[in-house]
Every structure is written in C-alpha cells, then in structure tokens.
C-alpha positions as CSV (number, residue, x, y, z in Angstrom):
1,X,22.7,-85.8,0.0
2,X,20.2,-83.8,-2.5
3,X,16.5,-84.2,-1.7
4,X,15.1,-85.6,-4.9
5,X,11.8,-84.7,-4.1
6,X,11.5,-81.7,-1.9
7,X,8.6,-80.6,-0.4
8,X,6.0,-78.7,-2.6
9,X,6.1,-75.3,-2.0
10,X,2.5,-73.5,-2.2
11,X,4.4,-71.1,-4.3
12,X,5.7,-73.4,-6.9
13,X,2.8,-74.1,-9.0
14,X,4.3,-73.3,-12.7
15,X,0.6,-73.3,-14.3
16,X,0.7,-69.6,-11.5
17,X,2.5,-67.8,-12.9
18,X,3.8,-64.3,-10.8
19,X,2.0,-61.0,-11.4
20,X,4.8,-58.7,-13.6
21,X,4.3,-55.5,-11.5
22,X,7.0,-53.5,-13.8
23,X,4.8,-54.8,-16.9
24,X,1.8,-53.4,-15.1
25,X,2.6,-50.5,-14.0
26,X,4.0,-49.5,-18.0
27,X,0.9,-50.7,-18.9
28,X,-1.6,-48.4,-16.5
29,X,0.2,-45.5,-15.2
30,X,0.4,-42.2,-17.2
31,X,-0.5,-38.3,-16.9
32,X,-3.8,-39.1,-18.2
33,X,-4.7,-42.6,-16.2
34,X,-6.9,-42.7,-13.3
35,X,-4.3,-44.6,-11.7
36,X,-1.6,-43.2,-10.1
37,X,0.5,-46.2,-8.2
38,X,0.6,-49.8,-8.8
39,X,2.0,-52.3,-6.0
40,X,1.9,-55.9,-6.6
41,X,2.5,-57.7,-2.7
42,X,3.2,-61.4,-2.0
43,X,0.5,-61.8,0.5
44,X,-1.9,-59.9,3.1
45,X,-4.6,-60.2,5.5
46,X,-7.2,-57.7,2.9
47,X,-6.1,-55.2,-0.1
48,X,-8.9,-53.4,0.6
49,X,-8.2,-53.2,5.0
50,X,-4.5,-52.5,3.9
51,X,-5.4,-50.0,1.2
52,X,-7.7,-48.0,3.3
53,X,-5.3,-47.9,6.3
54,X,-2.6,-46.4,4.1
55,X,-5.4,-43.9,3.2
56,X,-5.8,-43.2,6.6
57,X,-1.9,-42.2,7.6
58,X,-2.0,-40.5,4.5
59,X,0.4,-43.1,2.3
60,X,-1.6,-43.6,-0.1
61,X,-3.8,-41.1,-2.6
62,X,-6.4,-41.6,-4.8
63,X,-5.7,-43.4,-7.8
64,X,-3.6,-46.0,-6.3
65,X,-3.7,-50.0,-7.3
66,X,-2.9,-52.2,-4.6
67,X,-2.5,-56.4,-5.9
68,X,-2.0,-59.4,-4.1
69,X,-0.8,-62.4,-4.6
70,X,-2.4,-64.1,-2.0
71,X,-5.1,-62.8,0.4
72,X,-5.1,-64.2,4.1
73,X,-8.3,-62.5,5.6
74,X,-10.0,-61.9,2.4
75,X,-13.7,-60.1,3.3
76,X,-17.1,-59.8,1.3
77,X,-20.4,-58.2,2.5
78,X,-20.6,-58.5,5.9
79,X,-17.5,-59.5,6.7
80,X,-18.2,-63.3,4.7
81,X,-14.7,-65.0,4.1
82,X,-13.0,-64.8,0.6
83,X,-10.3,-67.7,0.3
84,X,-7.8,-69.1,-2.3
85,X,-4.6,-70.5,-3.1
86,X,-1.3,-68.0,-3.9
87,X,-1.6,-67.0,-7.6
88,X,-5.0,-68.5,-8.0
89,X,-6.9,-65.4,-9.1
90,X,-6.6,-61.8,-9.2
91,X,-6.9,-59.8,-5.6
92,X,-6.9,-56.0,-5.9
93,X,-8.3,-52.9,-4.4
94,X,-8.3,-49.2,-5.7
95,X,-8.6,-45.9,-3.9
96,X,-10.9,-43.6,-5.2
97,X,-12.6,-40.4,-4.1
98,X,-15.3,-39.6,-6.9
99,X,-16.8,-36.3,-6.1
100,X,-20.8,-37.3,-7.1
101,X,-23.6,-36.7,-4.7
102,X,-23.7,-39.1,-1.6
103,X,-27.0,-40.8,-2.8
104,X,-25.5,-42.4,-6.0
105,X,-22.4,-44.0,-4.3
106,X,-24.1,-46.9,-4.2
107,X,-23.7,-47.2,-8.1
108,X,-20.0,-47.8,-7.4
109,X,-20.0,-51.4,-7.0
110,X,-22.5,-51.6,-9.6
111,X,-20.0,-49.6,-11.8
112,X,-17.3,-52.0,-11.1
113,X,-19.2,-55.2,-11.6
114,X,-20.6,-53.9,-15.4
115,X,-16.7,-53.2,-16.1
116,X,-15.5,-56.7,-14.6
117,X,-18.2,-58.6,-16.3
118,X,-17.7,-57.0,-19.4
119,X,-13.3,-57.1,-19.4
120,X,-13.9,-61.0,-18.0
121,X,-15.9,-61.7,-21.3
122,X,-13.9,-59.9,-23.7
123,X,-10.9,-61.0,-22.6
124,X,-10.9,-64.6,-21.2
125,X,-14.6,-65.5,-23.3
126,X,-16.6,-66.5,-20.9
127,X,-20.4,-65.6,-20.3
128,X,-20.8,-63.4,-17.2
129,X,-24.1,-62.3,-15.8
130,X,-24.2,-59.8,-13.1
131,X,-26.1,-60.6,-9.4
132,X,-26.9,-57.9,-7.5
133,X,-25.9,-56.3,-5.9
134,X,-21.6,-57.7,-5.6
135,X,-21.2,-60.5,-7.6
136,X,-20.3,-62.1,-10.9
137,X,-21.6,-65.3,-12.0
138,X,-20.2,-67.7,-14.5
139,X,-21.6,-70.7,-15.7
140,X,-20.1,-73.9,-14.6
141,X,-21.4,-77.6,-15.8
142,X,-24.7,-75.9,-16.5
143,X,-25.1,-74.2,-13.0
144,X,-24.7,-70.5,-12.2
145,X,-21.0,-70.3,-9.7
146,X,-20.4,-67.0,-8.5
147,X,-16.6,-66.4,-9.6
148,X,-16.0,-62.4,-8.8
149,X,-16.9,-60.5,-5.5
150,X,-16.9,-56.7,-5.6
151,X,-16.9,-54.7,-2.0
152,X,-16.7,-51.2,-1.4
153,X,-16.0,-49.3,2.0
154,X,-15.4,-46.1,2.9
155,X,-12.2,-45.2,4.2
156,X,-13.5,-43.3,7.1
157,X,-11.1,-41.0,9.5
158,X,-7.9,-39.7,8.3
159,X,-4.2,-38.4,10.3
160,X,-5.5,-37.0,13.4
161,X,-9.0,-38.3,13.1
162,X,-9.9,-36.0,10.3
163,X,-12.3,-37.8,7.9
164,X,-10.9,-38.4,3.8
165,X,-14.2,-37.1,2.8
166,X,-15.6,-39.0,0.2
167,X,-12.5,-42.1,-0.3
168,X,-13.5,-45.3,-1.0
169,X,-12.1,-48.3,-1.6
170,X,-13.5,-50.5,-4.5
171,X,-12.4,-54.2,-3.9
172,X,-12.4,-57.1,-6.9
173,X,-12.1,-60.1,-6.1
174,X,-11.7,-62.6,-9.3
175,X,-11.2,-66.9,-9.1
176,X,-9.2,-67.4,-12.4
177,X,-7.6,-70.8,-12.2
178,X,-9.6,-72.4,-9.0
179,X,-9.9,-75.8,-9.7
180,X,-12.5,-78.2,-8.4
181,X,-11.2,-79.2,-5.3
182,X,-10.1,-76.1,-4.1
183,X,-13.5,-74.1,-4.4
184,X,-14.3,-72.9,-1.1
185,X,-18.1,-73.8,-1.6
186,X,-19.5,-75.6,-4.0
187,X,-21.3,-72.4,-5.5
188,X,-18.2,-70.8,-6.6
189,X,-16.4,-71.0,-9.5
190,X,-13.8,-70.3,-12.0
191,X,-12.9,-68.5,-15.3
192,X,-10.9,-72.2,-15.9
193,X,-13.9,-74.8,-14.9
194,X,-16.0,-72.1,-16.8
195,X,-14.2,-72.7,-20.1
196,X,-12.0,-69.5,-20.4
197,X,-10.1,-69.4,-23.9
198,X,-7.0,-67.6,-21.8
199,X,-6.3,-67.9,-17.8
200,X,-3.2,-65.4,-17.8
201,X,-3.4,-63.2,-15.1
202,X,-1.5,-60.2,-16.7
203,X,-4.0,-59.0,-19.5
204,X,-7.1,-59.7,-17.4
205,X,-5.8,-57.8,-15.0
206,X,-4.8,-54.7,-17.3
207,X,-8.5,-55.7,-19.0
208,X,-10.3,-54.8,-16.1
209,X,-8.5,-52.2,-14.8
210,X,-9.0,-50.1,-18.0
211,X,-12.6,-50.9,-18.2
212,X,-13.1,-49.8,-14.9
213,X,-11.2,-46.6,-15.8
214,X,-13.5,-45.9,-18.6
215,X,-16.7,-46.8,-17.2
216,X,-15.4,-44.6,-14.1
217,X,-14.6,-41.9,-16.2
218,X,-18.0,-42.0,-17.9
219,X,-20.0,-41.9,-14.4
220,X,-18.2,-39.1,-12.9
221,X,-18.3,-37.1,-15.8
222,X,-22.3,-36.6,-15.6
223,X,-21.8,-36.1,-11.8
224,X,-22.6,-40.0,-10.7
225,X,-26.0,-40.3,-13.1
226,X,-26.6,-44.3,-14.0
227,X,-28.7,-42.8,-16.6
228,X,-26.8,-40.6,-18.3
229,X,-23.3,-42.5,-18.4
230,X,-26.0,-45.8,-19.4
231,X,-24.6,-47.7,-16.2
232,X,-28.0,-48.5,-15.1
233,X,-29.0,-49.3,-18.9
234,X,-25.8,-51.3,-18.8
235,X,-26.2,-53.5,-15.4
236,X,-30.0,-54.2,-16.1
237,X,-29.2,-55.5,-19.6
238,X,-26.5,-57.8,-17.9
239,X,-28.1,-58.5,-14.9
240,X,-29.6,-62.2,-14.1
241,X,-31.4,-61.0,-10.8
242,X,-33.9,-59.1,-12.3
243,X,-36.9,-61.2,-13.7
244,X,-36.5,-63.9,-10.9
245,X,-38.5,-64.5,-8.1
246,X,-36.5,-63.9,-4.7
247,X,-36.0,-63.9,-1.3
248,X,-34.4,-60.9,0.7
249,X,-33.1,-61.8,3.9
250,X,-33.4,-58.7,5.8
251,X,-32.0,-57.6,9.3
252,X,-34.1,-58.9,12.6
253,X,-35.1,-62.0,10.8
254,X,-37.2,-60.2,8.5
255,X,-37.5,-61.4,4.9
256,X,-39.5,-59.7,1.5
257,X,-40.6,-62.2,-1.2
258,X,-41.2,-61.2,-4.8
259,X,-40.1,-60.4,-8.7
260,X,-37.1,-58.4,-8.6
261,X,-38.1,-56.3,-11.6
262,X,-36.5,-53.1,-11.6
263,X,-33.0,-51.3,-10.2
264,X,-33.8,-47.4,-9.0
265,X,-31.8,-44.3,-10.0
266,X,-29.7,-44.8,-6.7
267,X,-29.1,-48.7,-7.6
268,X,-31.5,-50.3,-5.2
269,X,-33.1,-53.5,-6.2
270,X,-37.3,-53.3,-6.8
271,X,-38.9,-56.4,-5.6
272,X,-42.3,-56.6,-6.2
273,X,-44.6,-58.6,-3.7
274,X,-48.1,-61.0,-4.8
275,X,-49.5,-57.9,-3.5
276,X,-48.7,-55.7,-5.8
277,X,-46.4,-53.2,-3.8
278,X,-42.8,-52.2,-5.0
279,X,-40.0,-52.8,-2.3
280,X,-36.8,-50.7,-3.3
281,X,-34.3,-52.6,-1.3
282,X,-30.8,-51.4,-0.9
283,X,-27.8,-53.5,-0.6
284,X,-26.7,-52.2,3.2
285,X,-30.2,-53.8,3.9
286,X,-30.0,-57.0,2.6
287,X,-28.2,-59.9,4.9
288,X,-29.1,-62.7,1.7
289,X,-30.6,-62.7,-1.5
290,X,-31.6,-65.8,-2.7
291,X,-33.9,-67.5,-5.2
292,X,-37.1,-67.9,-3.9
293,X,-37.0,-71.3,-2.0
294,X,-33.8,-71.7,-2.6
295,X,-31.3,-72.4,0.0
C-alpha cells in the first residue's frame, strides 16, 4: 500500500526551484567571458575549500564557476559558520588570478561586494548597503540583517608544492529565500523578508556574475587602482560603515574605538579616535567590527 504522505524530502520544496546549469553556462561562457567553466553540484562541505583544491591538482584554471546547491561546511572570516537549507540561496566561488600588485588584493572582496550589492539591487529591488569589509546588508522590518558574505583566500601551493602565484578564490555567499525560522542568527536576513520584487535564483545568479565580470574587468585594466576603475568612489558611496562610530576588535584582546571615516588606496578602513589620530585598519586585523557599544 501507497504512502499517502511520504516523508518530506529537504529537496522537495517546489517554491526551490533547481539551478539550470545548461541555462547558465549559455548564458556566461564565451571567447570573450572571464569565465571559462560553470559546474552547478548538489551539495559540498565549501565551494571555495573544493574550488581551491581543484586549483591545487591542477583541475581547475582560472576563470572557472563553481555552484552549490547546498553548502555543508560553509566558512566566513575566520573560519565563522555559513549555514542554509538546499536551494535556499545562491553558493558560488570563482577562481581568479588577477595580475595587480600584491598591495591592492585586498580591493578584491571589496570589488565583489560593490558588484553584488549593485546586481542584488537591480535585479531583485532591494536596498543594499555595503559593511566593510565582507558583507551585504539588507534592511529587514526596519533593522539592518546582513544577507551576503564575500571571502577571499588564496589558493596557496600547487602539484608538487609549487605555489599558483597569485590564484584566488573569491567566495559569495547570498540568503535569497531564508525565511524567518530558518535564519541562522537573528541578524541575518533575506532578499525575501527584505521585500525582493523577484526571488529566482537563475537571473540573480547570471546578474551577479556579469557585474562582477565588469567591475573585474574595470580593476584589472588600470593594474588593480580603486581610483582609477572608481571602485573605491564606488564602495564609499555605498558603504554604511563609514560615518558610524565603531568598535574594532582586534587580535590579543585589543580593541580601537572611533569614526570610521575614510577607506585607504589599499582598502583599509580609517577609524579615527577622540584623539584625533587616524587608525588605517585592515581586514586580516580585525577579529569584529561592531557599532560602538553595540553587541
């Protein structure tokens, strides 16, 4: 006899719709794209751990798109947790080896939030503002959620512990249709409890992707400069950090308290103290950044 009411499987959720890889790939790849391979997977630990070991045995090159369905062991800075259910949001990491002077790699996850933030708005009509130096914030019942993590790593040694000089990995991690209950804190959000006008995973995906090919394109072109390509014009005019008063947590239990009023040319944060001295912090030094007496 038939079960007429089988068990749910965490799969079956018809408002998820899968990811149309063949779709994607029509849509992204080309002699002239900055992509080169698209591969849409059911489920894995990390794109960006997976993508970057394929770098490092030499199966995968520069250019390529790696998508998930579902991410198991999902990492932000410092190794912080990044959780969701199957077909909730979009999970994707892209190799890249820009050839711009080591000081103004820190940019890149700069780069890649001005691109999200500005596809995300575009495309689904939502307001995004940018908090340095990883995240996306979107505005939730009148509060500030952050609803996209960005992480870069290097990819580090190669076949035969030769180094891929230069590789990255650029990880994006976007909550699209998170509802309530299934926010992992209560200071995330979603593109859906944000309001979004369209929660399809196809063209935000395709949306961010080319905007992160052109702003890309734009940065390496004038040899990684935030000033000339306008990505630091671009991330300070979008940018909801600078202005506020805050609170860097810093290693050894140190913190710096002050205005964040400025971003440098290599993308570090300027925090300004009550004594009047500038503080260019960078993000490998900062363990939290909060409001000032926030939480």
């Amino acid at each position: 006899m038939s079960d007429e009411n089988p068990p749910r499987s965490r799969w079956s959720d018809l408002e998820r719709p899968p990811l149309n890889a063949t779709a994607l790939r029509r849509a992204l790849l080309g002699s002239d794209s900055l992509y080169t391979h698209l591969e849409v997977v059911g489920s894995v630990g990390s794109t960006n751990s997976e993508l970057a070991d394929r770098a490092r045995r030499g199966a995968a090159q520069p250019g390529t798109v790696l998508v998930a369905e579902e991410q198991t062991a999902g990492r932000g800075r410092l190794d912080r947790g990044w959780s969701a259910p199957p077909r909730s949001g979009l999970f994707f990491s892209v190799l890249l080896a820009p050839e711009v002077p080591a000081e103004r790699l820190g940019w890149l996850p700069l780069l890649a939030g001005v691109a999200t933030a500005g596809a995300l708005s575009r495309t689904a009509g939502v307001d995004t503002a940018l908090k340095w130096p990883n995240d996306i914030l979107v505005t939730v019942g009148g509060d500030e959620r952050k609803c996209v993590g960005i992480l870069a790593e290097r990819v580090g040694e190669g076949p035969q512990g030769r180094p891929r000089e230069g590789a990255l990995v650029l990880g994006i991690g976007i909550n699209v249709t998170l509802r309530e209950a299934e926010l992992p804190v209560p200071t995330a959000g979603s593109l859906q409890l944000a309001g979004a006008q369209g929660t399809d995973r196809d063209p935000l995906l395709r949306a961010v992707l080319r905007s992160l090919e052109d702003w890309y394109g734009r940065w390496t072109a004038v040899d990684g400069s935030a000033g000339e390509s306008d990505l630091q014009e671009a991330y300070a005019a979008g940018c909801a950090t600078l202005g506020r008063h805050v609170r860097a947590e810093l290693p050894g239990d140190r913190a710096l308290l002050g205005e964040a009023v400025a971003l440098d040319g290599q993308g570090r944060l300027v925090i300004a103290t009550g004594e009047g001295v500038q503080h260019p912090v960078a993000a490998g030094d900062i363990v939290h950044l909060r409001p000032a007496g926030g939480a």
